[in-house]
C-alpha positions as CSV (number, residue, x, y, z in Angstrom):
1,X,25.1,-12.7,4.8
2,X,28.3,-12.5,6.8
3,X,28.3,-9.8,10.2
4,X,30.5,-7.1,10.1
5,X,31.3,-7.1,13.2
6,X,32.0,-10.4,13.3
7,X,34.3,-10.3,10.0
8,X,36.2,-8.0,12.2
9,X,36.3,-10.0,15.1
10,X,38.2,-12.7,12.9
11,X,39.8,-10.2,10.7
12,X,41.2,-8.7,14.5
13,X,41.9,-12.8,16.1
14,X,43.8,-13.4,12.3
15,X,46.1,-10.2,13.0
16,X,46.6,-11.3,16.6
17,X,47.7,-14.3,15.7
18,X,49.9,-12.8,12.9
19,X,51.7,-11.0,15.1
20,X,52.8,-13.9,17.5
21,X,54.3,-15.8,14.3
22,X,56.1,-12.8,13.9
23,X,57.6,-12.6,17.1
24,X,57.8,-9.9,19.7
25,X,61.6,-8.6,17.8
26,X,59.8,-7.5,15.0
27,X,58.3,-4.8,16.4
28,X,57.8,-2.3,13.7
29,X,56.2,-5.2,11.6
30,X,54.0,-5.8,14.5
31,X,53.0,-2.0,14.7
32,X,52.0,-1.5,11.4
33,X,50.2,-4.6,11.1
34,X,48.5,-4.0,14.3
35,X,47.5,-0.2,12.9
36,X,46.4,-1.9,9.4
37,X,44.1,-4.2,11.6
38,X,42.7,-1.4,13.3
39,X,42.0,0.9,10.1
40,X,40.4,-2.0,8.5
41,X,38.0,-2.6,11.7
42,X,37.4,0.9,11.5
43,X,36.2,0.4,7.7
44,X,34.5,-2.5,8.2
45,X,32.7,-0.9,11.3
46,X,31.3,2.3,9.0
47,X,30.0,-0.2,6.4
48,X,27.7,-1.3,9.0
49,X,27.1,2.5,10.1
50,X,23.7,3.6,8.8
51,X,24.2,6.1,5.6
52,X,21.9,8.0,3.6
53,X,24.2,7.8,0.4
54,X,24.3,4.5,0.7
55,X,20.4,4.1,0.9
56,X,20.1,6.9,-2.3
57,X,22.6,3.8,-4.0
58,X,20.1,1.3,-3.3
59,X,17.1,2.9,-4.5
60,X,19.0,4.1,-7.5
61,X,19.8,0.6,-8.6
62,X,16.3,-0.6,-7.3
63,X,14.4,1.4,-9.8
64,X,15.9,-0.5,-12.7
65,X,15.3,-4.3,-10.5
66,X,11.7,-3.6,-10.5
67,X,10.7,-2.1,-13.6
68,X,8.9,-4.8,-15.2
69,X,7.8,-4.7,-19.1
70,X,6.2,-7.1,-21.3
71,X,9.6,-7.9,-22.9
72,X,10.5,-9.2,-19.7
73,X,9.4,-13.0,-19.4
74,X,9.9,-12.2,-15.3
75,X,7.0,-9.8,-15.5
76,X,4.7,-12.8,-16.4
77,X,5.5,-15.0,-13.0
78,X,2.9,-14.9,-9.9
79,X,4.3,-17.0,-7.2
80,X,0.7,-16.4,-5.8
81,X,-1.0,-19.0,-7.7
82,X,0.3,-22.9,-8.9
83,X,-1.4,-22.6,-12.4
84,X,0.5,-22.5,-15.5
85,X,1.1,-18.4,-16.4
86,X,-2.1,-16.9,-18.4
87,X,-1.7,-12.8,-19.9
88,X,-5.1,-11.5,-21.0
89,X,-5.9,-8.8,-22.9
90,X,-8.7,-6.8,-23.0
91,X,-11.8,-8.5,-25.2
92,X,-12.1,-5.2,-27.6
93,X,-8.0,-5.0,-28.2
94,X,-6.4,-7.6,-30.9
95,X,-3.9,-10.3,-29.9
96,X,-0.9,-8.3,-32.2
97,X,2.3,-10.7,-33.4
98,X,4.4,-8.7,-31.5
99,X,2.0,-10.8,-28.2
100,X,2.4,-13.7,-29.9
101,X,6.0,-13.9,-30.0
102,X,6.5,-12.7,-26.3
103,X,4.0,-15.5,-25.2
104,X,5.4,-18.1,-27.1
105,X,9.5,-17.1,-26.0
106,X,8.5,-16.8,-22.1
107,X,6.1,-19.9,-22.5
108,X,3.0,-18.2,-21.2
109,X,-0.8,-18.7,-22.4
110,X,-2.6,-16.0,-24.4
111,X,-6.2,-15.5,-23.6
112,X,-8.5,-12.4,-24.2
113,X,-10.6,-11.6,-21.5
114,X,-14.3,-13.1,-22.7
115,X,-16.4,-9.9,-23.2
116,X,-16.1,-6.2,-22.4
117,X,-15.8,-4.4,-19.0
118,X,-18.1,-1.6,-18.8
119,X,-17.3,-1.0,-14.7
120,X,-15.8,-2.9,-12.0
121,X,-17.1,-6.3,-11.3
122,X,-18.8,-7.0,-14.9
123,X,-16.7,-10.4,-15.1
124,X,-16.3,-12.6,-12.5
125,X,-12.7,-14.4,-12.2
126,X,-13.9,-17.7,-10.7
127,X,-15.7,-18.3,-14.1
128,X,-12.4,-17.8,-15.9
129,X,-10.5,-21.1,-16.6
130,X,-7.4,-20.0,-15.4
131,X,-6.1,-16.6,-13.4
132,X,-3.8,-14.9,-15.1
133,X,-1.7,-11.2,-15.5
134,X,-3.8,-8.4,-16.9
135,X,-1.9,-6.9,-19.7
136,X,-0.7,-3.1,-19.3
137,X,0.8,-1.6,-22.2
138,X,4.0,0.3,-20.5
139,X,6.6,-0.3,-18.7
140,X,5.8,-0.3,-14.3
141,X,7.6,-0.8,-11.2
142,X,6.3,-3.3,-8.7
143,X,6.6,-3.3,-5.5
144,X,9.1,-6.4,-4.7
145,X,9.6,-9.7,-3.7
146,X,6.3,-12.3,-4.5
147,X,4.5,-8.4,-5.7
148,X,5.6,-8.6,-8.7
149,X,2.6,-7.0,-10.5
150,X,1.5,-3.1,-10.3
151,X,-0.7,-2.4,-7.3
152,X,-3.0,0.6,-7.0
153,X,-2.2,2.2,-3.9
154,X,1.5,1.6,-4.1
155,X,2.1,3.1,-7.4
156,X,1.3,6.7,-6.0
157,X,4.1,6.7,-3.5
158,X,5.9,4.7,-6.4
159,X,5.3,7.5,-8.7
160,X,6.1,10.4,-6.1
161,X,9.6,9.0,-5.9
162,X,10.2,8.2,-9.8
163,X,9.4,12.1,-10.1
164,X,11.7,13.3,-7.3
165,X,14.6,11.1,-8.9
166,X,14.0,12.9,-12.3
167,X,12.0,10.1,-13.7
168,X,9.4,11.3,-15.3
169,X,9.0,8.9,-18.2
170,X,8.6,6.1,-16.3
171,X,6.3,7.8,-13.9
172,X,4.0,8.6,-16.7
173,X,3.7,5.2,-18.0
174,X,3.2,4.4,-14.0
175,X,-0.3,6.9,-14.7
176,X,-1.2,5.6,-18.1
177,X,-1.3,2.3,-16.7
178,X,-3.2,2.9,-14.4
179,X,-5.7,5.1,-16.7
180,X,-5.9,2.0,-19.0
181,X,-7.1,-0.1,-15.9
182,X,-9.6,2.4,-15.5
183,X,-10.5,2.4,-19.5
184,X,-10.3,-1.3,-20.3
185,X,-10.6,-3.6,-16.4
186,X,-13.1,-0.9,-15.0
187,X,-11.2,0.9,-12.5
188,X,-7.8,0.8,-10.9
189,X,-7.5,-2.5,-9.6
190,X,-5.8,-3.9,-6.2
191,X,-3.1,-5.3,-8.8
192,X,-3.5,-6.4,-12.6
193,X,-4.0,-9.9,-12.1
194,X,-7.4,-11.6,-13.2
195,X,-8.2,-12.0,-9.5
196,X,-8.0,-8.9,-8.7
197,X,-11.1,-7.8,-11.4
198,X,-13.5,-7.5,-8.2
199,X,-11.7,-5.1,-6.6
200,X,-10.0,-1.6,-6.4
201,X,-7.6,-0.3,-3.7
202,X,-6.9,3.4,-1.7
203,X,-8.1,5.8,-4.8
204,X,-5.2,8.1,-5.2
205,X,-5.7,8.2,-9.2
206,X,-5.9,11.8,-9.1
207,X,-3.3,12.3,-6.8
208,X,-1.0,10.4,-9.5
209,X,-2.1,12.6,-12.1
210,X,-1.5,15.6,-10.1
211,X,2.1,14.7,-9.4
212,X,3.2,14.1,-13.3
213,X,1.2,17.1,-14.0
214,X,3.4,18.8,-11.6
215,X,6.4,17.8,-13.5
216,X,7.3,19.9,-16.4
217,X,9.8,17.1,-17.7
218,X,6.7,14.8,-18.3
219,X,5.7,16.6,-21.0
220,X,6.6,17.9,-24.4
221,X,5.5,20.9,-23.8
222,X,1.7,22.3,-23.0
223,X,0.3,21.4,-25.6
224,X,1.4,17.9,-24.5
225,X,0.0,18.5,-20.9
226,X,-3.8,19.5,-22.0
227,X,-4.2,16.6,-24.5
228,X,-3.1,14.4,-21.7
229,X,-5.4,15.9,-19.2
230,X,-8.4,16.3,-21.5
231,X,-7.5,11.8,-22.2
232,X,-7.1,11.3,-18.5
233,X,-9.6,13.9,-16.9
234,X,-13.1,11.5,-18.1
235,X,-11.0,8.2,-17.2
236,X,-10.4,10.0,-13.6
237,X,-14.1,10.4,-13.1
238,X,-15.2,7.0,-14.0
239,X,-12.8,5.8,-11.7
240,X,-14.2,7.9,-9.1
241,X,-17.7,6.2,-10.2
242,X,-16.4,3.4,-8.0
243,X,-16.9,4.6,-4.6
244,X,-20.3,6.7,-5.2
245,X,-21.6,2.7,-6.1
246,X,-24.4,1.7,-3.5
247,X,-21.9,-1.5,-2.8
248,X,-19.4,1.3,-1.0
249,X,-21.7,3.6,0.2
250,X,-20.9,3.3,4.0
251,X,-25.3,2.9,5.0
252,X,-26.4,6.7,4.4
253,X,-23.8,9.0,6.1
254,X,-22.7,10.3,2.5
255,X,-19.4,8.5,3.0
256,X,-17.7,5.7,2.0
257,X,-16.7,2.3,2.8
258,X,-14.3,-0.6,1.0
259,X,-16.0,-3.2,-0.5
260,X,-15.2,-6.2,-3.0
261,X,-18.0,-7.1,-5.1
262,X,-17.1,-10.7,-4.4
263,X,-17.9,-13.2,-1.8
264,X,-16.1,-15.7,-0.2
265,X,-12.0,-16.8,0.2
266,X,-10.0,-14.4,-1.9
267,X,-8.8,-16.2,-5.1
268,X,-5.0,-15.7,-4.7
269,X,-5.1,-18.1,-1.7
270,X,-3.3,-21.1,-2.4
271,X,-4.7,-23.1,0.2
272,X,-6.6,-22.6,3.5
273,X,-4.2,-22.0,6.3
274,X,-5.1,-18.3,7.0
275,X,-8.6,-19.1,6.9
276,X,-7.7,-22.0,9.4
277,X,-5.3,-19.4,11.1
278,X,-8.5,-17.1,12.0
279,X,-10.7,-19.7,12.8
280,X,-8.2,-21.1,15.6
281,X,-7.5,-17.6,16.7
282,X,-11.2,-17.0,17.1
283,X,-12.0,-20.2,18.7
284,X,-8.9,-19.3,21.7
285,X,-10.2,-15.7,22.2
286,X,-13.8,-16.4,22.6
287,X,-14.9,-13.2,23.9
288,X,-13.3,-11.2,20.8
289,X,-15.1,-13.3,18.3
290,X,-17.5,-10.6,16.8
291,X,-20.2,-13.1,15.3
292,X,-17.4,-14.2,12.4
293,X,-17.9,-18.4,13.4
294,X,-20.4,-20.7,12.1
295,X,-21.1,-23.9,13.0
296,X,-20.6,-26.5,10.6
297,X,-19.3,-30.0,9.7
298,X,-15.8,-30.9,7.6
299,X,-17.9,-32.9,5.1
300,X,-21.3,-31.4,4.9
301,X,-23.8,-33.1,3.2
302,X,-25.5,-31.5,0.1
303,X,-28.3,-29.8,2.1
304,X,-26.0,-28.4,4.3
305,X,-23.6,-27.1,1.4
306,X,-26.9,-25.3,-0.4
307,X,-26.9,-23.8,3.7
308,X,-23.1,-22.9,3.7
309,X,-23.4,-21.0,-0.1
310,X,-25.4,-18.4,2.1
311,X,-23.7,-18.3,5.6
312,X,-20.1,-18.9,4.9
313,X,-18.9,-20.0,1.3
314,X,-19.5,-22.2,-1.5
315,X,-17.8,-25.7,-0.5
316,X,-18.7,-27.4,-3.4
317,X,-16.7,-24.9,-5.8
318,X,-14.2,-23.6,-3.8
319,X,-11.6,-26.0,-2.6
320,X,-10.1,-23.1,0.1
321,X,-13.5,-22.9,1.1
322,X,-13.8,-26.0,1.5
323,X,-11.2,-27.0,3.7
324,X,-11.4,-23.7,5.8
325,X,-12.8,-25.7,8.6
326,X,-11.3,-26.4,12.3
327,X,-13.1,-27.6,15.5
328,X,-16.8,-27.6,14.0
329,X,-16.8,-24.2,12.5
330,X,-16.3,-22.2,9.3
331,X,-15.8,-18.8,9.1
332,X,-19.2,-16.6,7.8
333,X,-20.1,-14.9,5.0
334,X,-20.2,-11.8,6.3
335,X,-16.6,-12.5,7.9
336,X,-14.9,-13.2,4.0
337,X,-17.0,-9.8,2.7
338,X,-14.6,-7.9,5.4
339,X,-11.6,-10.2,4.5
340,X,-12.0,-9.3,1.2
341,X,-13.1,-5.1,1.9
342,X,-9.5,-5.5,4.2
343,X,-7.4,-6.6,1.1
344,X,-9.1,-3.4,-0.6
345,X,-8.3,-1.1,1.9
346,X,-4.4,-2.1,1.9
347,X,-4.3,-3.0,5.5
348,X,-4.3,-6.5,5.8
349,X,-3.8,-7.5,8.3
350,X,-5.2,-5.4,11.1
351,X,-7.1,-5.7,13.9
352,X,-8.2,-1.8,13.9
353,X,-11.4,-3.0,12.1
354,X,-12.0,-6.5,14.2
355,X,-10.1,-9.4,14.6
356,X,-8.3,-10.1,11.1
357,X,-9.9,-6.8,10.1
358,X,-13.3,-8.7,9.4
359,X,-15.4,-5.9,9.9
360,X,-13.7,-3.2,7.4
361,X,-16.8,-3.1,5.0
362,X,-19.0,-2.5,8.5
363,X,-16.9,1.3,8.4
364,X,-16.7,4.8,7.3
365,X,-13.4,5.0,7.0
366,X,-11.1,8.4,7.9
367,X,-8.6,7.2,5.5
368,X,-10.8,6.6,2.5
369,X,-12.8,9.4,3.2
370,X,-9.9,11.8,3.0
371,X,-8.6,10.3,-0.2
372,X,-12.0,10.8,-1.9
373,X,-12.1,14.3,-0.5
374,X,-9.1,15.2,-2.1
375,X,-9.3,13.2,-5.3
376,X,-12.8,15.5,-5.6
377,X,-10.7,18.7,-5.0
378,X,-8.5,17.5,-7.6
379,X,-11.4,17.3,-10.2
380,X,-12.0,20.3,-9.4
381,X,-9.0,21.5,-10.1
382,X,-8.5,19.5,-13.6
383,X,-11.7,20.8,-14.4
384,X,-10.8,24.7,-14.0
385,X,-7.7,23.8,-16.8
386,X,-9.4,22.2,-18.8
387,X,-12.1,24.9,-18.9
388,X,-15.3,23.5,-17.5
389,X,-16.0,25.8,-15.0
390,X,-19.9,24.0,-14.4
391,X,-17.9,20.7,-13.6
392,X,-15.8,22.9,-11.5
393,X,-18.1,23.7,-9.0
394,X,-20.3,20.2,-9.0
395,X,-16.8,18.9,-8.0
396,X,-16.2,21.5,-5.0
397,X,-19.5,20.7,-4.0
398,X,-19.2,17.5,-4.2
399,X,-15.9,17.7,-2.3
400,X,-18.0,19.7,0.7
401,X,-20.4,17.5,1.0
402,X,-17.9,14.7,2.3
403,X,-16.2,16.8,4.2
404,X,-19.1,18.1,5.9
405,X,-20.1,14.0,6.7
406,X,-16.3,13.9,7.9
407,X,-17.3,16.7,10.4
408,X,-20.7,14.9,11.5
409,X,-19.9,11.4,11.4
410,X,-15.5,11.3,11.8
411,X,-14.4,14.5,14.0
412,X,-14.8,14.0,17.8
413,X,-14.5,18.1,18.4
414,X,-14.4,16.5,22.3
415,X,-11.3,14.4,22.1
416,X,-9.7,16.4,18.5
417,X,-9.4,13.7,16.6
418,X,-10.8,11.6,13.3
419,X,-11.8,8.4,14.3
420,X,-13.5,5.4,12.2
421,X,-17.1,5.0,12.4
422,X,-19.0,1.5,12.3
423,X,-22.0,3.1,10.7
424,X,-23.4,-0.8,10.9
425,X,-23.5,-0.5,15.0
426,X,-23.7,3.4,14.7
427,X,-20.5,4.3,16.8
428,X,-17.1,5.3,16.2
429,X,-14.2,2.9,16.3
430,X,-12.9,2.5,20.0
431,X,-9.4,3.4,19.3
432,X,-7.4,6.2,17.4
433,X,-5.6,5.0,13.7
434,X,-2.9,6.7,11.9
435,X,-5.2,7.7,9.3
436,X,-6.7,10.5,11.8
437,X,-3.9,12.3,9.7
438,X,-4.6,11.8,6.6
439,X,-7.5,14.6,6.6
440,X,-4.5,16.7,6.8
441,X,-2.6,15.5,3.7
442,X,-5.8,15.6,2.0
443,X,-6.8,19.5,3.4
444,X,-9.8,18.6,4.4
445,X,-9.2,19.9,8.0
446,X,-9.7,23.2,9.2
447,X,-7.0,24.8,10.9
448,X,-8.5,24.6,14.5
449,X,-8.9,20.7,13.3
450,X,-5.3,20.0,12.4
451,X,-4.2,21.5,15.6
452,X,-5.9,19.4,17.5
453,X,-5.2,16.2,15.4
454,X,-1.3,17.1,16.1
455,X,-2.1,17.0,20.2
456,X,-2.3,13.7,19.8
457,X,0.6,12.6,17.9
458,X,2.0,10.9,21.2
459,X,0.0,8.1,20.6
460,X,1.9,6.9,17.3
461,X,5.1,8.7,18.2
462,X,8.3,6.0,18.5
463,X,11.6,6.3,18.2
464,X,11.6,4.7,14.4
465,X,8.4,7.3,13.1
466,X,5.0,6.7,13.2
467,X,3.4,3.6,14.3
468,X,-0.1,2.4,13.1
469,X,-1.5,2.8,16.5
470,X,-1.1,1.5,20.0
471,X,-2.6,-1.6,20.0
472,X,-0.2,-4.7,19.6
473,X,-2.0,-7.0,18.0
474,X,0.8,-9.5,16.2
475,X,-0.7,-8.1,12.8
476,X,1.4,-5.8,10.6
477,X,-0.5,-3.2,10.4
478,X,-0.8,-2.2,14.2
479,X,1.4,-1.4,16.7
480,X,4.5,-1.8,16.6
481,X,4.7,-1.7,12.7
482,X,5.2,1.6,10.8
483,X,5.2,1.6,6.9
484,X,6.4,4.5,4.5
485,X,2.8,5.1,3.1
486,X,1.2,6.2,6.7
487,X,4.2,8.6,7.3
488,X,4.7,10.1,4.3
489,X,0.9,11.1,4.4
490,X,1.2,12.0,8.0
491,X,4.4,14.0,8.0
492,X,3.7,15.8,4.6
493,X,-0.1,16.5,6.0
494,X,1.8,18.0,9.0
495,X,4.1,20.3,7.0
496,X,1.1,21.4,4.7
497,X,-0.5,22.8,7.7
498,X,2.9,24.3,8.7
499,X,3.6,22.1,11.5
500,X,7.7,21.9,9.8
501,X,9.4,21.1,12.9
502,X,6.9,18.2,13.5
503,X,7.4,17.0,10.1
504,X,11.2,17.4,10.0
505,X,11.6,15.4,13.2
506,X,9.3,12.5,11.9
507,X,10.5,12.7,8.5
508,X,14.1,12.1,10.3
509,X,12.7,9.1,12.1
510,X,11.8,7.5,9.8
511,X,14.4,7.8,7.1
512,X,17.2,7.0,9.8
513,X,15.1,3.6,10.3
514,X,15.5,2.6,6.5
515,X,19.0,4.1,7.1
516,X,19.7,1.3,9.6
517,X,17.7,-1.5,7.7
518,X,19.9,-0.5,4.8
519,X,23.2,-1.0,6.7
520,X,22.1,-4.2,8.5
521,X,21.4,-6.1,5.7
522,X,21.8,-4.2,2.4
523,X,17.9,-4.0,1.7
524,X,14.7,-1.7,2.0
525,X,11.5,-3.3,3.5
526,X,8.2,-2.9,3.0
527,X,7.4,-2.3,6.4
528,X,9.6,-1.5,9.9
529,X,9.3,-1.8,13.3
530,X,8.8,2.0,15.0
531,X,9.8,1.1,18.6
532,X,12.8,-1.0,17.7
533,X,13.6,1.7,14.5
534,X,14.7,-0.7,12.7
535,X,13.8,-3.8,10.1
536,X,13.2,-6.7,12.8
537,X,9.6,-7.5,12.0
538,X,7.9,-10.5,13.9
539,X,4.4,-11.1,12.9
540,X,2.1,-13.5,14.5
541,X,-1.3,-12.6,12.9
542,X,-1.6,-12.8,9.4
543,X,1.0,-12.5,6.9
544,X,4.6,-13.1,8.6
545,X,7.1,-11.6,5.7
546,X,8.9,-8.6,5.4
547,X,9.6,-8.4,1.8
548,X,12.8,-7.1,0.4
549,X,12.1,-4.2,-2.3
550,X,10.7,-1.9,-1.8
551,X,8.7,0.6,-4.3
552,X,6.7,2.6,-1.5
553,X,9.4,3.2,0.7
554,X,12.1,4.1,-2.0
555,X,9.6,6.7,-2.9
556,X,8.5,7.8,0.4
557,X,12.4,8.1,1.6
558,X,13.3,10.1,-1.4
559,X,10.6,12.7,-0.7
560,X,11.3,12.7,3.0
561,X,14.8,13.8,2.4
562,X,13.8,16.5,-0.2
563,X,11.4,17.7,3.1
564,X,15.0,17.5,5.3
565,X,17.2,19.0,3.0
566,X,15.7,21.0,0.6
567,X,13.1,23.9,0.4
568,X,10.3,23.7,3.2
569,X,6.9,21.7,1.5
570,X,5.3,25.5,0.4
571,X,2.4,25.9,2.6
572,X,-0.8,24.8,1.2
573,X,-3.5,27.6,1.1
574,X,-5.6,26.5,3.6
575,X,-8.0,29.1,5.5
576,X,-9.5,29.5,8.7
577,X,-12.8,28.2,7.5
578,X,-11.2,25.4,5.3
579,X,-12.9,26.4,2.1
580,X,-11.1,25.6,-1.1
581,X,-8.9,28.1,-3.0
């Protein structure tokens, strides 16, 4: 893409040189040229000034670029995986002729999914022949770039934006989706792909419910709004199901933890070089290496491979596996059940939760934990409209109960803040994490709490919003790296517990960043550099893009200017003890 500055630095030397052909006697030529030159400079120089219109352009045209639909063969292609392009449907729906004819015109396969999903995890995608897209029924918006599926945690912030920009249709089918991962794939999955079936991601499934809900334009009326609910409410709770499992249940602090239910390299790796990548990281930094190595030859004989199954990964059936080897070791078993927990969470990569994140299933974490409290408080609430006052209350109990592990296990009343806790060593995490906000977003800290959280808002504070943290690690989601997600729930937790100037001044951070990505190059990102405030990412641990989109942050910009321009986020109704109105 061509500089504006330098476009005027040869439109200027072309004028220049103009104006010597011209000769000095024609001077009036000469001045007009010479004021032409200057005015287009001028022009060319507040192209490349950041501008909010111009990023509200963007997003407006973005919308339609990736809204993806059946009907669209695009929708189909996963640059994740070299196999030919599968769509399954659900074992208990029939393959209709409609199907038939989009498979055959985008020259896809047509499976059905072999039995019946009863909860997440019931079919295992390395005993499908092929990996394929998961079939939704409406239209969705993805998030960008080699994402081209719907993702679970994205689709909230994804949602909160198609609702601010009036719309609502496509927001709902954003929910249904979602509610017919929960109905037909056993939960809301990390994306609808086939290798995706063993895992779920950040559950904000009420929190997507609550913000159509909130939208009168949704619906057809009320009538319309209660059948939904009453459709959606059961699906909610069954989702919910997912994290009260014993395989997320952080030990027995009554919180917790991600966790995919299965084991070894993730399936959408196409070959072994981040496996590889950790292993020579490990092997350099010695005195980091929590336990994740395991000796072990390149070609182990079939003894050793019946060993390996156990302490790392099955060699003989996995060909990542397999050649996830360097310098006589393989990474452990243990090691790929955080790699895969990580992936779950949304934060991959970090180094919050051990190198490469490999110890996120070994944690209670503040994030999750607040999600969960305030899915349960919005139960609670569907509950009340829908008339089941007994479900009512098991959910606000329900929703106490975690908070009051928050307080035990989470809140450092010393230091006043949330911090992670490895319930597997039995101590907190040694630094602080952006998510020591999100118990604010999700009201589940007291006044006193919030105010104290706030204190330490230094510590993630740049000049582009809020980092992750302040340890530079080289992964993306640490220091220096910021992403629209983390702010949005830190600046709108902020303004919920009336902290408006704090959340005005972030929420202008931040948008000014994707203000200058957007003049620089003409794109959103997924993520941004905080200290630079800008788009010029450099990874060195883990994934190295910075893809060009972007759902969350269209939607997270367009609710941070409603914050900066319109009405003041009302207040929540939050009391001094914290208990639930």
């Amino acid at each position: 893409m061509t500089d504006p500055q330098d476009l005027s630095r040869k439109h200027n030397h072309a004028a220049h040189a103009h104006a010597r052909r011209l000769g000095q006697s024609a001077n009036g030529a000469l001045r007009i040229f010479v004021l032409l030159a200057i005015a287009f400079a001028a022009s060319t120089a507040a192209a490349a000034s950041p501008d909010p219109v111009k990023t509200r352009v963007y997003i407006d045209h973005a919308w339609d670029t990736l809204t993806r639909s059946l009907d669209d063969c695009s929708a189909l292609a996963d640059s994740k995986v070299s196999t030919h392009s599968v769509l399954y449907l659900p074992a208990q729906l029939p393959v209709s002729e409609e199907l038939r004819g989009i498979a055959k015109r985008c020259g896809v396969g047509l499976r059905s999914l072999p039995r019946t999903i009863g909860k997440l995890g019931d079919i295992d995608p390395t005993q499908l022949p092929v990996q394929g897209l998961l079939y939704l029924p409406h239209p969705y918006v993805v998030p960008g770039g080699f994402f081209n599926e719907m993702y679970g945690w994205d689709s909230y912030f994804i949602v909160l934006g198609l609702v601010a920009d009036h719309r609502s249709g496509l927001a709902r089918d954003m929910v249904d989706n979602a509610l017919f991962e929960v109905e037909y794939y056993g939960g809301v999955l990390n994306a609808n792909r086939t290798y995706y079936l063993s895992r779920s991601q950040p559950p904000f499934l009420a929190a997507m419910m609550s913000a159509v809900l909130g939208d009168p334009a949704s619906f057809h009326g009320n009538a319309d709004r209660q059948a939904w609910l009453a459709q959606a409410y059961p699906l909610a709770v069954r989702n919910h199901d997912i994290w009260t499992r014993t395989e997320h249940l952080a030990g027995d602090t009554g919180l917790a933890r991600y966790f995919d239910l299965g084991s070894g390299p993730v399936l959408e790796a196409r070959d072994a070089d981040y496996y590889r990548g950790v292993i020579k990281w490990l092997l350099a930094h010695p005195s980091e290496n929590p336990g994740y190595l395991v000796k072990a030859s390149r070609h182990p004989d079939d003894a050793e491979a019946a060993h390996l199954k156990s302490a790392s990964c099955d060699v003989r059936s996995s060909k990542v596996c397999a050649d996830a080897w360097l310098g006589g070791f393989r990474l452990s078993a243990d090691y790929y059940l955080g790699d895969r927990a990580m992936r779950e969470s949304g934060f991959d990569v970090n180094f919050h939760f051990g190198p490469f994140a490999g110890s996120t299933h070994h944690y209670a974490a503040v994030g999750l934990n607040s999600l969960l409290y305030r899915y349960e408080t919005d139960l609670h609430d569907f509950a009340l409209q829908l008339g089941k006052p007994a479900e009512a209350a098991h959910w606000a109990n329900v929703a106490q109960a975690r908070k009051q592990a928050m307080d035990r296990y989470l809140w450092h009343p010393d230091t006043g803040i949330y911090m992670d806790y490895d319930f597997v060593a039995g101590k907190p995490a040694t630094h602080p994490y952006i998510t020591a906000f999100y118990p604010l977003w999700a009201h589940a800290a007291s006044v006193q709490q919030a105010g104290a959280a706030r204190k330490h808002l230094s510590i993630f504070e740049r000049s582009g919003g809020l980092a992750m943290d302040d340890q530079p690690s080289g992964a993306q989601w640490d220091e220096p790296f910021g992403w629209a997600p983390t702010n949005w729930l830190a600046i709108s937790g902020l303004d919920a517990y009336r902290y408006h100037d704090d959340a005005r001044r972030l929420a202008g951070k931040f948008c000014a960043t994707v203000d200058r990505g957007v003049a620089t190059d003409g794109t959103i990102r997924e993520k941004y550099n905080m200290v630079l405030g800008n788009a010029d990412v450099h990874i060195s641990a883990g994934y190295t893009q910075n893809v060009v989109g972007f759902g969350w942050t269209n939607g997270v910009y367009l609710k941070l200017q409603e914050l900066l321009h319109g009405d003041a986020m009302p207040a929540s109704e939050i009391s001094a003890d914290n208990t639930m109105k």
